[in-house]
C-alpha positions in Angstrom: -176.1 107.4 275.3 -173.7 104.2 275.1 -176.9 101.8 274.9 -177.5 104.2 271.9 -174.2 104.0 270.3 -174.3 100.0 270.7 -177.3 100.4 268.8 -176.5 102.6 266.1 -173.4 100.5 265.9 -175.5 97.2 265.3 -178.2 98.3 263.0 -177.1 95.1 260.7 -177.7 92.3 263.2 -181.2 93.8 264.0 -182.7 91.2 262.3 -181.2 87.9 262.6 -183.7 85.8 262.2 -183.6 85.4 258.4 -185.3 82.7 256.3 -182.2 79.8 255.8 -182.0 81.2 251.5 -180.1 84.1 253.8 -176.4 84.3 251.2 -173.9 82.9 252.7 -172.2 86.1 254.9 -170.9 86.2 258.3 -173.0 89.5 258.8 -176.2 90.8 257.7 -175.5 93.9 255.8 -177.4 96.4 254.1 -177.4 94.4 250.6 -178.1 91.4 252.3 -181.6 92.5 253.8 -184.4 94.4 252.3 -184.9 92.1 249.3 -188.3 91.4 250.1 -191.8 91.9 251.8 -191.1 89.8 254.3 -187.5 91.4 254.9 -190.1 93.9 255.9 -192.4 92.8 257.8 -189.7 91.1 259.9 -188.0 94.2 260.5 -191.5 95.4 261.6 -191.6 92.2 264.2 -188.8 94.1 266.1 -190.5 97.2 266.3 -193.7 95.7 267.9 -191.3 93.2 269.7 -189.8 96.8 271.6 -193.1 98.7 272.1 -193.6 97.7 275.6 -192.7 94.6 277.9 -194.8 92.8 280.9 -191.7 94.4 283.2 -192.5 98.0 282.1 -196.6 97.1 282.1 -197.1 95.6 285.8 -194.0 97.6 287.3 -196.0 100.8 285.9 -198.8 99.7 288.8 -196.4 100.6 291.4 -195.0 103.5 290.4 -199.0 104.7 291.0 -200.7 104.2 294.9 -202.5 101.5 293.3 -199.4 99.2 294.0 -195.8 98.3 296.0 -192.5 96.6 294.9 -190.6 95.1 298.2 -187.1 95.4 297.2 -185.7 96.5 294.4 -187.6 94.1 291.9 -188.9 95.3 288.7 -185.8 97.5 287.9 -186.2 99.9 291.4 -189.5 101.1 290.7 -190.2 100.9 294.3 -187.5 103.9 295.0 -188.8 105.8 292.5 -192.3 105.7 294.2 -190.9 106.7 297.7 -189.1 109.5 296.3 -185.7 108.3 296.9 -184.3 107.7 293.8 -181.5 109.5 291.6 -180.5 109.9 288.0 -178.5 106.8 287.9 -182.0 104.2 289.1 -182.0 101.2 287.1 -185.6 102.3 286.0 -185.1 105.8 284.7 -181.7 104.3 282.7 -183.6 101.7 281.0 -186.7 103.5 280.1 -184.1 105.8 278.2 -182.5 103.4 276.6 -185.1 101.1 276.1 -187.5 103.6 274.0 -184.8 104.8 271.6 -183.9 101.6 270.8 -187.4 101.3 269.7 -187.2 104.6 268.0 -183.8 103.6 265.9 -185.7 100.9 264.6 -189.2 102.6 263.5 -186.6 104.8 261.8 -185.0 102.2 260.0 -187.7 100.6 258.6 -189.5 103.8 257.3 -185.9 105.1 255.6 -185.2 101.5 254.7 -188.7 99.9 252.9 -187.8 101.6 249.4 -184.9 99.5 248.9 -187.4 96.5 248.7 -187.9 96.2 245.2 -191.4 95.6 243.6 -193.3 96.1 246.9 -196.9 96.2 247.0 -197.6 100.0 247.8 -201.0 99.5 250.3 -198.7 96.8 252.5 -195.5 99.5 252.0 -198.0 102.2 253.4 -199.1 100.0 256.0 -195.5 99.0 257.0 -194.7 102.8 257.2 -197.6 103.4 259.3 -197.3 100.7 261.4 -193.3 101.8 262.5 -194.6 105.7 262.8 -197.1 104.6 265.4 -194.9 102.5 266.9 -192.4 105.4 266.8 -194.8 108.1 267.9 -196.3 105.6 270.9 -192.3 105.5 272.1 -192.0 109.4 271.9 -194.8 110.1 274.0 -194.1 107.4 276.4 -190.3 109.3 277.0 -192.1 113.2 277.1 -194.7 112.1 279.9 -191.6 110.6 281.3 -189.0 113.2 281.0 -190.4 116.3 279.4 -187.8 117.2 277.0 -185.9 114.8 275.1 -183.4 114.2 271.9 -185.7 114.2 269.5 -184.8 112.8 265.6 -186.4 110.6 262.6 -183.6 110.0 261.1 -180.3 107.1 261.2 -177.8 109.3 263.6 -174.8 109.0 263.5 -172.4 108.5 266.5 -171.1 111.7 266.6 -174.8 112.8 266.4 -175.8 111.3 269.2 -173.3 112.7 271.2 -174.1 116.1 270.4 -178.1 116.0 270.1 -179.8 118.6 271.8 -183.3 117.9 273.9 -186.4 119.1 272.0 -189.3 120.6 273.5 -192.0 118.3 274.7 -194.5 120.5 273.1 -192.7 120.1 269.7 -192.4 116.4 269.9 -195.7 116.2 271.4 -197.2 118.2 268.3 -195.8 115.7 265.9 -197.1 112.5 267.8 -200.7 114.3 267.2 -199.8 114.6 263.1 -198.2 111.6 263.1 -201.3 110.0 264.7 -204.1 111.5 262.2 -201.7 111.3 259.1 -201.1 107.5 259.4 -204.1 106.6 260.4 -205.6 107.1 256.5 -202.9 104.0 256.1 -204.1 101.5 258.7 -206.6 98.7 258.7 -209.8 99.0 260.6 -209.9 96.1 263.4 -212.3 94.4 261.5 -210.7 94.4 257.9 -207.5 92.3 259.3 -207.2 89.1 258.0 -206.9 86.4 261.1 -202.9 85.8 260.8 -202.8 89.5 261.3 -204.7 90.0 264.7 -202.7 92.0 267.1 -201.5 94.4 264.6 -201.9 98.7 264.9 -205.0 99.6 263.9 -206.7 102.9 262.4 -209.0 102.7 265.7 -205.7 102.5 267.8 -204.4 105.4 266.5 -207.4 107.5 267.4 -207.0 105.7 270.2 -203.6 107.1 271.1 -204.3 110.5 269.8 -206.9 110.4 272.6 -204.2 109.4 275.0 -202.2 112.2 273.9 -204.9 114.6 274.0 -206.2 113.6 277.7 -202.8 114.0 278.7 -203.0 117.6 277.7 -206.0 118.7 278.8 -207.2 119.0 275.1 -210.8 118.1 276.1 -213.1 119.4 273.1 -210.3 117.1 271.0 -210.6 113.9 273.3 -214.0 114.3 272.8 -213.7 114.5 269.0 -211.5 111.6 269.2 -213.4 109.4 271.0 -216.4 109.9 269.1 -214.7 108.8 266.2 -214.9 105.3 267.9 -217.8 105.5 269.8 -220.4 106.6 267.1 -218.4 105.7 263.6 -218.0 101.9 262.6 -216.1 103.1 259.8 -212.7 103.5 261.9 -213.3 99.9 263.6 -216.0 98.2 265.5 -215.3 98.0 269.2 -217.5 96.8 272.2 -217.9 96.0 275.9 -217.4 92.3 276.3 -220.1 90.8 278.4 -217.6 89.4 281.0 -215.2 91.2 282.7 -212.8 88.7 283.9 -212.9 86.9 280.3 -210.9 90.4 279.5 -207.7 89.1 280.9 -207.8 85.0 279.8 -205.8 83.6 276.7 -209.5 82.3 275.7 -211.2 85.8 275.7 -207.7 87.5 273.9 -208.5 89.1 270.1 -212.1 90.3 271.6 -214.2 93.1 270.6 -213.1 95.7 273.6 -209.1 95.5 272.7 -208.0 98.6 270.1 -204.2 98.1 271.3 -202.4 95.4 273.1 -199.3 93.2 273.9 -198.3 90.8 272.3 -197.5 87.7 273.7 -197.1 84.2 272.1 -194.8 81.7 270.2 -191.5 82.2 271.5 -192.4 85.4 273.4 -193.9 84.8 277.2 -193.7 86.7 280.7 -193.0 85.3 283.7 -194.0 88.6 285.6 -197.1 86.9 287.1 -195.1 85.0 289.8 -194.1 88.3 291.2 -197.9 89.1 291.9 -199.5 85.9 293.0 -199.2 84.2 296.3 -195.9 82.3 296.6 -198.4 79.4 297.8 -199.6 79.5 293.8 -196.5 80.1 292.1 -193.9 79.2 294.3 -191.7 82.5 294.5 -191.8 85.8 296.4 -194.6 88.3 296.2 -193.0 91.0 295.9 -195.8 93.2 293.2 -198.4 94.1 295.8 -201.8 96.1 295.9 -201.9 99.1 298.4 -205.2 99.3 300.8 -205.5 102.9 299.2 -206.6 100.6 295.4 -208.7 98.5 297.8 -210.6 101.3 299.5 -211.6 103.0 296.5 -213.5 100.3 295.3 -217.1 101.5 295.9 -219.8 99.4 297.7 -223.0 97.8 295.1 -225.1 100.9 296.1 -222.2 102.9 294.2 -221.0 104.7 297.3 -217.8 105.0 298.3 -216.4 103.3 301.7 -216.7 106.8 303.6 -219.8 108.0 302.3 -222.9 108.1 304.2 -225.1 105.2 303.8 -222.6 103.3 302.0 -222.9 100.4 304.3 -219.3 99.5 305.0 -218.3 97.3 307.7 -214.6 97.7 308.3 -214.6 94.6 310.4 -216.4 92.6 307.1 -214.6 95.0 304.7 -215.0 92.5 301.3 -218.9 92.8 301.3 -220.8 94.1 298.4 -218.1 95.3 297.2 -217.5 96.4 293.4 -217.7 92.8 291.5 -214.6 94.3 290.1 -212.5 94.3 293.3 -212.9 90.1 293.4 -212.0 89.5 289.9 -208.3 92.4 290.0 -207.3 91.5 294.1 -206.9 88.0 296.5 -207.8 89.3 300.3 -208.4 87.2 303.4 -210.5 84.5 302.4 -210.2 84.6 298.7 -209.9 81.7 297.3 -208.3 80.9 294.2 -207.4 77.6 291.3 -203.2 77.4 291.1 -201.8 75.6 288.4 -202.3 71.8 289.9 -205.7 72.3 289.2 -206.6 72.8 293.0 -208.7 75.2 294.6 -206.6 77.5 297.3 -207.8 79.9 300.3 -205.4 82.8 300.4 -205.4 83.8 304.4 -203.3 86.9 304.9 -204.6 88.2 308.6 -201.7 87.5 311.1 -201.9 84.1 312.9 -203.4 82.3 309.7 -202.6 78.6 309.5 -201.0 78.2 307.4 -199.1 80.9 307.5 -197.3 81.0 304.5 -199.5 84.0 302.3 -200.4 86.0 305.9 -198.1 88.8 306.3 -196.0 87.1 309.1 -194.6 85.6 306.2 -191.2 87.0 304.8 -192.0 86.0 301.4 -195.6 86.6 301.6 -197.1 90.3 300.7 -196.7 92.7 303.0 -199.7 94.5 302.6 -201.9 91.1 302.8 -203.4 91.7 299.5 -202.1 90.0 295.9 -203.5 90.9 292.5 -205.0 88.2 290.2 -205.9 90.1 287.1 -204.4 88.8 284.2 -203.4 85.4 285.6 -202.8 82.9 283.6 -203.7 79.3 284.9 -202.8 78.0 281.5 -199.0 79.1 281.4 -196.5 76.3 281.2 -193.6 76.5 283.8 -195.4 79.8 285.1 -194.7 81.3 281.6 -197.7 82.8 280.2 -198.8 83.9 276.8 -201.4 85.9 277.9 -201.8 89.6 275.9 -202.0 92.5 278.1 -204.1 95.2 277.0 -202.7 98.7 276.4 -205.7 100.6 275.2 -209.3 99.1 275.5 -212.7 100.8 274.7 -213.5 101.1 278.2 -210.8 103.3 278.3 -212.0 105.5 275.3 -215.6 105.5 277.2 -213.9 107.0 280.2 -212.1 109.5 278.5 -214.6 110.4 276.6 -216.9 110.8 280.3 -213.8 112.7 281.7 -213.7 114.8 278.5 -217.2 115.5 278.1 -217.9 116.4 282.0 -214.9 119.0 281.9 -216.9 120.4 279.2 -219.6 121.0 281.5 -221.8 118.3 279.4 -221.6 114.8 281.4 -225.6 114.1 281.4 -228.0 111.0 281.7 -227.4 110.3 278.1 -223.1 110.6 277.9 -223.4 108.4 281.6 -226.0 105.7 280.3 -223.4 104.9 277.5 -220.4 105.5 279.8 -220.3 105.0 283.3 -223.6 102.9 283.3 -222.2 100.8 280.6 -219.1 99.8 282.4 -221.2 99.0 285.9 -223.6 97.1 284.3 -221.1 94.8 282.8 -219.5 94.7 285.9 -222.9 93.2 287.7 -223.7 95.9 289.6 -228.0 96.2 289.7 -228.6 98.7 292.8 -230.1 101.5 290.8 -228.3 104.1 292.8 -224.9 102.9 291.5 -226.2 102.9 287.8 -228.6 105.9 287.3 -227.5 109.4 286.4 -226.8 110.8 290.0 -229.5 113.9 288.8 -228.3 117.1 289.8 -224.5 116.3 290.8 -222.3 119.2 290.5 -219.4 118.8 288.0 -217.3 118.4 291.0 -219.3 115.5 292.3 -218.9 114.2 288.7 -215.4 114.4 288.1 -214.7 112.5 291.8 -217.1 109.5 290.3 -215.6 109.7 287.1 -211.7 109.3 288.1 -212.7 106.2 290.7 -214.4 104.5 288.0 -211.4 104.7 285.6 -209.2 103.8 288.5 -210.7 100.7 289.4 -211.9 99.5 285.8 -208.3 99.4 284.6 -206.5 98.7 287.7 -203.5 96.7 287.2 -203.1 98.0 283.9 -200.4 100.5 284.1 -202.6 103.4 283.6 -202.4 104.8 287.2 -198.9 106.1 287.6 -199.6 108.2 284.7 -203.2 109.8 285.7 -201.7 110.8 288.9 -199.1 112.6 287.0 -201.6 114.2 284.4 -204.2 115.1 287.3 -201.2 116.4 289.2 -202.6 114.7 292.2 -199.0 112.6 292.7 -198.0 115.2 295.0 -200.7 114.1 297.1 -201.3 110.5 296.8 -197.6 109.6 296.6 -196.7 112.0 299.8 -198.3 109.7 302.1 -197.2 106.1 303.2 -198.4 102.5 301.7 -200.7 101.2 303.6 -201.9 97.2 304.3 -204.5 95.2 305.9 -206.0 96.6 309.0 -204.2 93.8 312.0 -205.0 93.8 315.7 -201.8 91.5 316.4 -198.4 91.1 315.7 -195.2 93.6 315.4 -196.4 96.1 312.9 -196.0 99.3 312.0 -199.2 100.5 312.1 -201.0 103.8 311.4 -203.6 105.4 314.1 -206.5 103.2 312.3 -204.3 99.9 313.0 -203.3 99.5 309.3 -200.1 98.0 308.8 -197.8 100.8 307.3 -195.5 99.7 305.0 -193.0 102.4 303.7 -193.4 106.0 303.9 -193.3 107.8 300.2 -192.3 111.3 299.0 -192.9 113.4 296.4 -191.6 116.6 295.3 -193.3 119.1 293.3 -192.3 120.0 291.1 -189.2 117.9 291.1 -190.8 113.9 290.7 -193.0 115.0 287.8 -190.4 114.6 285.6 -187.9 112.1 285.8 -184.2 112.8 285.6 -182.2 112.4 282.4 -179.6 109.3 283.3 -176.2 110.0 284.3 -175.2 107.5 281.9 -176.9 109.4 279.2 -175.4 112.9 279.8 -171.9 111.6 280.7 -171.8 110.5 276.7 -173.4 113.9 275.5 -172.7 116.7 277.6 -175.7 118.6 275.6 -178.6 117.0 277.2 -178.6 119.1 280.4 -181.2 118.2 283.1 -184.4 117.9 284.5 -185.6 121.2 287.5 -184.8 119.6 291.0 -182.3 117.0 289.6 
């Protein structure tokens, strides 16, 4: 735990960026903070500031089969996905180190507010409640991770951390649920924050999360309960489908109706992430964050069958046809064309042979699966930099929970689906009445298989993915199998029997890969963390 022991070591510089009536010190000490609300709220900033990143967010996408990392971009995601990675990957160290620096400061500000003297109590509570979802969100991100792990709410010490034990994740997991429904009394609805205040945790994202947590599990009758809480009571927050689904992922349609949790982004704070994904013809650098064909061939057809079904009325030699209005608005194919940031309108050609070549998958800096996602980018960024806020937890999400929920329960009927699954086609533009009407008489099977593809592609590129497969303990299966590209009748290709281009082979173990390992780094500093089965 060095990146730990840094931190602990640090605590006073956590804040640095005080108002200029700061005393006059070299260092910002304990007496020197803490004087006043905003002392507060500051120290808040930095818990939001280390909730989550754009690296984490669209490098999540390929630990899933919904994406592919060429090289070792995004912090080696791409060997963790093929199975071939070990306890000292740059990923699995820094998703350790990274969440418990978040942790130390949630602590710190919860055991620190009452030294700010003369605080108003509701924005004190709201502080509080803010940092212990902040802290709880960080917990569950490192159990679905790694299972068991050091688990504390208090300021360790050094020697602490060097001794800590791993709790169970069941433990930990039980106090993210009270966590989640205690603090939640504390918290704003969406509605009641004043405008400067957008962005902040909400009482509807803490249901929200307690959903989350509760899918996760299995806890279905809860999920259920949860998401009602949203779906039927206005008092915990009004939320909505927005009419347009690409206005989702704009700066203009940010701060909308269907957003309980996101990312922040703006000011001084921007990604750069997006040049990863697009064509290198639009932002001038390597593609290297790729969709797989396995994302593009679940996307169903406008009659609401899927690709291999019966009467679907796929053509795999005009594959992009009435398609899922979905798939053209998340992923760039052959032909797509696409606005860059001069303004001008661009055809991305990927086939082999394209003139010009430069996007087509000849290309060494091109994708090499011939596909390229365009949700969530930003036309507006300056110097490719974008401000754009990425959703972590939007009410499409708790609709699909709550379908996946209620249809384990045995329940999904015309009713649950018209407000569900219907819903989210029909603001997708989808009007064939056999891809929006309660399929009448489908067995819960049938059902769940509709169910899972619809919350794949309606939050594709949304780092949700990597952790369903993981949850529906499917990863074994999806993840065992290589990444496939575009279908090419030329060229030097590894190709499978079909004549798709294969582009690495994956493996996962079961029950190994379902957790990650604890980091060498970690357990050469506390020889009490043990480690992970398989590892």
């Amino acid at each position: 735990m060095k990146r730990l022991l840094l931190i602990i070591c640090c605590t006073t510089a956590l804040f640095s960026c005080r108002k200029l009536e700061q005393p006059n010190t070299r260092e910002f000490t304990e007496e020197a903070y803490w004087r006043d609300a905003q002392d507060a709220l500051d120290a808040l900033t930095s818990c939001y500031e280390n909730m989550s990143n754009d690296f984490y967010y669209f490098g999540n996408e390929a630990l899933s089969d919904n994406g592919f990392v060429s090289g070792t971009g995004f912090n080696g995601v791409s060997l963790v996905a093929a199975g071939s990675y070990d306890p000292a990957n740059a990923r699995v160290r820094s998703e350790w180190s990274y969440r418990y620096a978040c942790i130390r400061k949630c602590n710190l500000v919860i055991l620190s507010i009452d030294k700010v003297p003369s605080m108003d109590e509701t924005l004190k509570k709201r502080i509080i409640a803010e940092a212990r979802f902040i802290r709880a969100y960080s917990y569950f991100e490192m159990t679905t991770w790694f299972g068991d792990v050091p688990f504390f709410t208090n300021l360790i010490s050094i020697d602490e951390s060097k001794t800590i034990a791993r709790t169970p994740k069941a433990t930990i997991i039980a106090f993210i649920l009270k966590e989640l429904s205690e603090l939640r009394t504390d918290l704003p609805t969406n509605v009641q924050y004043a405008e400067k205040d957008r962005g902040r945790i909400t009482k509807g994202a803490a249901i929200a999360l307690s959903a989350r947590v509760r899918l996760y599990n299995g806890e279905w009758e809860e999920v259920k309960k949860e998401c009602e809480l949203l779906i039927n009571s206005p008092a915990n927050g009004t939320y909505s489908l927005v009419a347009d689904y690409a206005n989702l992922f704009k700066v203009a349609g940010e701060f909308n109706s269907e957003v309980i949790l996101d990312l922040q982004y703006g000011g001084g704070r921007t990604f750069g992430t997006q040049r990863s994904f697009l064509p290198q013809t639009v932002a001038l650098l390597r593609s290297t964050l790729v969709p797989t064909q396995d994302l593009v061939d679940d996307y169903i057809m406008l009659n609401g069958k899927g690709i291999k079904e019966a009467g679907s009325g796929f053509n795999e030699n005009d594959p992009y046809v009435n398609r899922d209005p979905r798939f053209e608005l998340t992923i760039l194919h052959h032909g797509s064309t696409i606005t860059d940031f001069e303004n001008k309108v661009q055809t991305i050609l990927t086939l082999p042979g394209s003139n010009p070549s430069t996007n087509s998958v000849d290309d060494q800096g091109a994708s090499p699966t011939g596909y390229y996602f365009q949700k969530h980018y930003d036309v507006t960024a300056a110097n490719y930099n974008s401000t754009l806020n990425l959703p972590l937890i939007r009410f499409a999400d708790v609709l699909l929970m709550y379908a996946e929920a209620v249809n384990e329960l045995g329940g999904l009927d015309a009713t649950v689906w018209n407000n569900t699954i219907r819903a989210l086609r029909i603001r997708a533009k989808f009007t064939d009445a056999s891809a929006t009407e309660f399929p009448v008489g489908s067995s819960k099977e049938v059902l769940r298989t509709i169910v899972q593809r619809e919350r794949r592609t309606e939050l594709a590129f949304e780092g949700i993915r990597a952790f369903d497969i993981r949850r529906l303990k499917i990863a074994e299966t999806v993840l065992n199998k290589p990444v496939r590209g575009i279908k090419v009748t030329s060229g030097a290709f590894n190709k499978d029997p079909n004549g798709y281009i294969i582009v690495e082979n994956r493996k996962f173990e079961n029950p190994k890969h379902y957790l990650w390992p604890v980091p060498t780094f970690e357990r050469d500093q506390n020889k009490n963390l043990g480690q992970n089965t398989g590892w």
